[in-house]
N, C-alpha and C positions, 0 to 999 in steps of 0.2 A: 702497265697492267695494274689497275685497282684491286682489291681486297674485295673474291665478291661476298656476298650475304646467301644467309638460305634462313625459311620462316621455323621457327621454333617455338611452340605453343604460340601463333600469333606472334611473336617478337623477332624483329628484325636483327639477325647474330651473322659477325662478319666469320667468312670462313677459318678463317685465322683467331683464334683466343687466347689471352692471356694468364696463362694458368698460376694459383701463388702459393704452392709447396714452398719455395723458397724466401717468401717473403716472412713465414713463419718457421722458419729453420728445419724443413725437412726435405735432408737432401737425399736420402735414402743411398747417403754417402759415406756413413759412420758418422759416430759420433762427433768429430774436431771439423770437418764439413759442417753440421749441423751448426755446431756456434759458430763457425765462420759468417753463415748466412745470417742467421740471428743479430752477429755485433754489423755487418755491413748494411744489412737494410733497417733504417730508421725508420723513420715514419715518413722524413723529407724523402729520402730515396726512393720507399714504396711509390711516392706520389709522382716524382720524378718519370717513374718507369709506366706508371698511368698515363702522364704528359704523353714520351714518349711513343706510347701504343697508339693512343687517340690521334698520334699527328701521322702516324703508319698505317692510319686506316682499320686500326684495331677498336672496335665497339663495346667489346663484351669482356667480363672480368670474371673467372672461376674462384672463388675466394672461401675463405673457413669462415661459418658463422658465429666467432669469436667475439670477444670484447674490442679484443686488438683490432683487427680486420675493419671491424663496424667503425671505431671511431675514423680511425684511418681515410674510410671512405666518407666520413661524415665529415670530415673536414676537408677532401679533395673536392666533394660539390660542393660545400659552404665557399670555395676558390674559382669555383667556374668549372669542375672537370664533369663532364658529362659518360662516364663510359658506366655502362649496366652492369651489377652484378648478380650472376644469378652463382645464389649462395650453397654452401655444401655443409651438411648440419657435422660436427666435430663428437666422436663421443666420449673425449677428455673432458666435456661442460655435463653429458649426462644424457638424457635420453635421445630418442631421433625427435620428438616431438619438442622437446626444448631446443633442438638445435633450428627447429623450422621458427620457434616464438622469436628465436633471435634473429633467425632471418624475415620476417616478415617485420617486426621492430624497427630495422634496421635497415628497411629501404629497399628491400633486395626486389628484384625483375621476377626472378625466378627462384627454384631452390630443389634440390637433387638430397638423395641419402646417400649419406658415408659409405663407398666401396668394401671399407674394412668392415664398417657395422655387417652390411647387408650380406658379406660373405659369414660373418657370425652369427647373424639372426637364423641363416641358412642351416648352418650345421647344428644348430640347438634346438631348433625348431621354436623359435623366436619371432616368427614372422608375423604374429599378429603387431608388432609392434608399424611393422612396415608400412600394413595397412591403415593402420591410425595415422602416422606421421603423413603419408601420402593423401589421405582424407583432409588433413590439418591443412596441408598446403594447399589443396583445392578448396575450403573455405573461407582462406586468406584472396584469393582470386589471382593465386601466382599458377604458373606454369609447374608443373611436378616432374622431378624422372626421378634415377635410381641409380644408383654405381655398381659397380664390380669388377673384380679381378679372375672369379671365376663365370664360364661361361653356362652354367648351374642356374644363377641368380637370372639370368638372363630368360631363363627356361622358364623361372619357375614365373617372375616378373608377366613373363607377355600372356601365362593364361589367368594370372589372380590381381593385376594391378592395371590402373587405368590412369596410363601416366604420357606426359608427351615428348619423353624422349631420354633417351638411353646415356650411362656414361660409361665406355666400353675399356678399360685399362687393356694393353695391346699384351703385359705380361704379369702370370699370378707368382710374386717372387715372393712369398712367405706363408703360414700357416694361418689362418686366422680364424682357425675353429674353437681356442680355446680363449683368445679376447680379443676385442675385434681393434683395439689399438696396437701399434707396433713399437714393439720396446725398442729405446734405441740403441741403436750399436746393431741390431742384432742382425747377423748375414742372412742374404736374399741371392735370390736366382732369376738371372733372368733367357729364360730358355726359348729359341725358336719357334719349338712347335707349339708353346703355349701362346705365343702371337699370332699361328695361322690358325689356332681352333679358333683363340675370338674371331678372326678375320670370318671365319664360313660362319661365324652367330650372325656376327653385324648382318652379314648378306641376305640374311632371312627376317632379320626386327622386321614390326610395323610400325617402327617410331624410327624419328632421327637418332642418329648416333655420334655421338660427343667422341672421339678416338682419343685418345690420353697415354699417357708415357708413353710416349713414340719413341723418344731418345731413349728408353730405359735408364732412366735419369743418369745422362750423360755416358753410360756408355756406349752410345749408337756414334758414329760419324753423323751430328747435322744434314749435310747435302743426300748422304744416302735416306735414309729415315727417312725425310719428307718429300724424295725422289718416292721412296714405297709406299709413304702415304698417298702422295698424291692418285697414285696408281688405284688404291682403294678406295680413296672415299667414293658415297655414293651422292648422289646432284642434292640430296636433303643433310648427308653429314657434315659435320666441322672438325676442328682439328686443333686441341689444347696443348699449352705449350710452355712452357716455366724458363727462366733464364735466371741467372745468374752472374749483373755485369761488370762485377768489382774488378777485374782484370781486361775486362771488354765493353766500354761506355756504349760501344756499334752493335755488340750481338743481337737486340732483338732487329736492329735494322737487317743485318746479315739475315738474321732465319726469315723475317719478311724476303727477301729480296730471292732468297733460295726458294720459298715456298712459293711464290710468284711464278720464277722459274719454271719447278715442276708443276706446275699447276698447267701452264702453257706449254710444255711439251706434251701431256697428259692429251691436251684439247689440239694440237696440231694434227696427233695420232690417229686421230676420231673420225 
């Protein structure tokens, strides 16, 4: 069973995405996690794990519209690698609007707002910035959506923005009313019932939805988590996903092969 696709502002994105918290050291694992990721993924290893995706049938790349990230991927196509990145603006560079000039700069497919921002723009009453930066990206002639952790942004997103698709965090495991960046080290929670309130948001979007921390970074069982994703998504959603293969060269094979898996018990059911 192949990797299928679903259309995403006009763009062809395989169900299955490559998400790159980890590639930039955030494992929302503590602090000694964090530089683990950092000293393991190089730039060859990032690119590696791009190799690897694209030959799993993975198309599409979640990635920080960084310096880092940008070259990274300006040297994986300068090589031949074809996989799209549709970019996520970071707000360690500064605004949401600069994070779209670096994704638009920088080649990106598409381009999404920071979860952490847009749950901070929320609580401060910040949102015009949202509005700008989501303008910016629709001038650029990219695909737009928006992140979050709470299902709030979601609310507020589907009567004031006009974007093509959602990036739905499955749990809100920190504050982010008072900066929308995440100090690190600092403890998070990640609670069930904050996974089924997003679950009954997703079910009402009128945009696709991107579902993301599934594994509630790394504390889910694999085979489970994408046993329940599968169960959720809907025929237009996708399903992002971060790995970390210093210890397991196969993982991302493994989660392809599990998500495959459920995907076709999902469609047996039917």
């Amino acid at each position: 069973m192949a990797i299928p696709t679903v259309s995403i502002g006009g763009l062809k994105v395989s169900k299955l995405i490559l998400g790159g918290n980890p590639f930039s050291g955030f494992s929302h694992q503590g602090v000694e996690a964090d530089q683990a990721m950092l000293h393991y993924y190089t730039s060859d290893r990032i690119k590696q794990e791009y190799r690897r995706a694209e030959r799993l049938g993975i198309n599409t790349h979640l990635g920080r519209a960084d310096h880092h990230i940008i070259r990274v991927l300006m040297e994986y196509w300068d090589e031949g690698g074809t996989i799209q990145w549709f970019a996520q603006t970071c707000p360690e560079i500064g605004t949401s609007l600069r994070g779209v000039q670096n994704a638009v700069r920088g080649g990106a497919a598409a381009c999404y707002l920071h979860g952490g921002r847009m749950d901070w723009m929320l609580a401060n009453s910040r949102l015009d910035e949202a509005v700008e930066a989501v303008a910016a990206i629709r001038k650029a002639g990219l695909p737009a959506g928006v992140a979050g952790h709470s299902t709030a942004v979601f609310d507020w997103a589907e009567d004031n923005l006009d974007v093509d698709f959602y990036m739905c965090c499955y749990y809100n495991p920190d504050d982010r009313s008072r900066r929308p960046e995440r100090p690190a080290g600092a403890p998070e929670v990640y609670l069930p019932e904050a996974r089924q309130a997003m679950l009954q948001r997703i079910a009402t979007l009128s945009k696709p939805a991107i579902h993301y921390k599934v594994f509630a970074a790394g504390r889910n069982d694999p085979r489970e988590a994408l046993n329940f994703v599968a169960r959720h998504l809907r025929p237009q959603d996708a399903v992002c996903i971060g790995v970390f293969s210093k210890d397991n060269p196969d993982m991302l094979a493994e989660d392809v092969r599990l998500f495959e898996e459920a995907m076709a018990a999902v469609a047996a059911k039917a």
